[in-house]
C-alpha positions in Angstrom: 0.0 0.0 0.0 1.4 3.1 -1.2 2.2 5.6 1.6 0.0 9.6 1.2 2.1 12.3 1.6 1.7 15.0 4.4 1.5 17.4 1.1 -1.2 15.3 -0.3 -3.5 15.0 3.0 -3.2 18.3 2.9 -4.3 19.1 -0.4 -7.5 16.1 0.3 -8.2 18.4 3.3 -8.6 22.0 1.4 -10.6 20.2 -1.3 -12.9 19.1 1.3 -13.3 22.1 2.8 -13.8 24.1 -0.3 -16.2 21.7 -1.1 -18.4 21.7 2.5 -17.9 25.5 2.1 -19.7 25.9 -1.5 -22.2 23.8 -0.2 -23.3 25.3 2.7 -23.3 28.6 0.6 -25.9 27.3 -2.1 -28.0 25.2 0.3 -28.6 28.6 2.7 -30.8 31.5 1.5 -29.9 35.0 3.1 -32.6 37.0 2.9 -32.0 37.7 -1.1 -34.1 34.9 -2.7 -37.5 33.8 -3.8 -37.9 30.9 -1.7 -40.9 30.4 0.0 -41.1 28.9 3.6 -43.6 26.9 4.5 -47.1 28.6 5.3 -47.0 27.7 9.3 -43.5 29.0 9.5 -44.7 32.3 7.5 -47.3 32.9 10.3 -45.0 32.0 13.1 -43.0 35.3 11.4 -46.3 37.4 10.7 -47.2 36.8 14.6 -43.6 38.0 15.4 -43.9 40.7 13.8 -47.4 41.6 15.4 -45.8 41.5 18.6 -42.6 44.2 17.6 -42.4 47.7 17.9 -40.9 49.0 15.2 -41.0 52.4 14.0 -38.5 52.7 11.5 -40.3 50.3 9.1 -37.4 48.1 9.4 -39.8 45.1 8.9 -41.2 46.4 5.6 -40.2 44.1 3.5 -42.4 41.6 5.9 -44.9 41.7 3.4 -44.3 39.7 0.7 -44.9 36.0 -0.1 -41.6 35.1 -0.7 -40.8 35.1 3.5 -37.2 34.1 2.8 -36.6 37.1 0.8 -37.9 39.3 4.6 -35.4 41.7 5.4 -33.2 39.5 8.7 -34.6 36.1 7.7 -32.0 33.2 6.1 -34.1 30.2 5.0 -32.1 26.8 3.6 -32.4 26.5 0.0 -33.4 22.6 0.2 -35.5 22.2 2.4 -36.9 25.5 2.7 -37.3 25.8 6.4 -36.2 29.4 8.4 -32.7 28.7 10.0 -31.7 32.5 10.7 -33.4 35.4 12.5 -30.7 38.7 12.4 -33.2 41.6 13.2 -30.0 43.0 15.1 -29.3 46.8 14.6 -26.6 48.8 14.8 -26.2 51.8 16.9 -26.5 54.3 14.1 -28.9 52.5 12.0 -31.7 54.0 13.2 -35.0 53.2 15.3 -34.6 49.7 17.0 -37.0 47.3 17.6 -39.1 47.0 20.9 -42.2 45.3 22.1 -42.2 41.5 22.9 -40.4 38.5 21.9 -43.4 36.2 20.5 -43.8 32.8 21.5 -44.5 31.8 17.8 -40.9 31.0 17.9 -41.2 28.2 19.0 -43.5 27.4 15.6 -39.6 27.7 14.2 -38.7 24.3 14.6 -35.5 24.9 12.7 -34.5 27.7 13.7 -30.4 28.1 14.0 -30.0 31.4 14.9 -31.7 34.0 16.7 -29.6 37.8 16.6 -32.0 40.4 18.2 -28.7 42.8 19.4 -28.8 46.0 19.7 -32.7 46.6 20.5 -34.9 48.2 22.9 -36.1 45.1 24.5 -35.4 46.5 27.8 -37.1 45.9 31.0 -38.3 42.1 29.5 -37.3 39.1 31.1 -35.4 36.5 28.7 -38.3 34.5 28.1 -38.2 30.9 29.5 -39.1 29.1 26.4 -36.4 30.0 24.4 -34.3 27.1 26.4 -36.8 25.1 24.5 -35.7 26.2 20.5 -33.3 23.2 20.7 -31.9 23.5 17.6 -30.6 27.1 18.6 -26.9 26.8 17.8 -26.7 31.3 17.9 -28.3 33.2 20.1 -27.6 37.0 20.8 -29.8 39.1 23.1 -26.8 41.7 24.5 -26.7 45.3 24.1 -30.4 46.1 24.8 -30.5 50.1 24.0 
């Protein structure tokens, strides 16, 4: 059996990373496509939106049919569920979001990442259920404003 160099494992390694890399970049949406979520996961967003104060029309784009294309919302390609919430805003972007953090997201069974930095959530408790979103990987409540 013929013996791999170090050159050549690392070479196989780069490849492969390259290659998870592309994937993962095709099979996520970010906000900039036409793909549709399902219509539960749409309300679940449409109820979280109800519940937010937000008076710089930040949420405008919440409108639309295509949900994945709403402005803060990443939604994979394949299999078309929301993965990513960013509705964080910078200090100089503006009006932040208030109001209440909705329970309908928990109706976001696939849901990755969840960035609401940089908001006027203040005064709210981090709500309990959140510890049950167990597919949370990202979560980023800090900088309340």
């Amino acid at each position: 059996m013929e013996r791999k160099s170090i050159g050549d494992v690392v070479v196989l390694w780069l490849w492969f990373l390259s290659l998870a890399t592309i994937t993962i970049q095709f099979s996520l949406s970010d906000g900039t496509s036409d793909v549709i979520c399902s219509a539960r996961e749409r309300r679940a967003l449409q109820r979280i939106k109800q519940g937010l104060v937000d008076q710089g029309n930040y949420l405008s784009s919440w409108t639309r049919e295509a949900s994945c294309s709403w402005k803060g919302i990443g939604c994979d390609n394949i299999t078309r569920h929301v993965v990513k919430i960013n509705l964080s805003r910078e200090p100089m972007e503006g009006a932040s979001l208030g109001g209440n953090i909705s329970t309908s997201l928990l109706d976001l069974n696939h849901l990755q990442y969840l960035d609401l930095s940089w908001n006027s959530f203040e005064g709210l408790q981090i709500p309990e259920y959140l510890g049950s979103l167990t597919g949370l990987r990202y979560l980023n409540l800090s900088m309340q404003v």
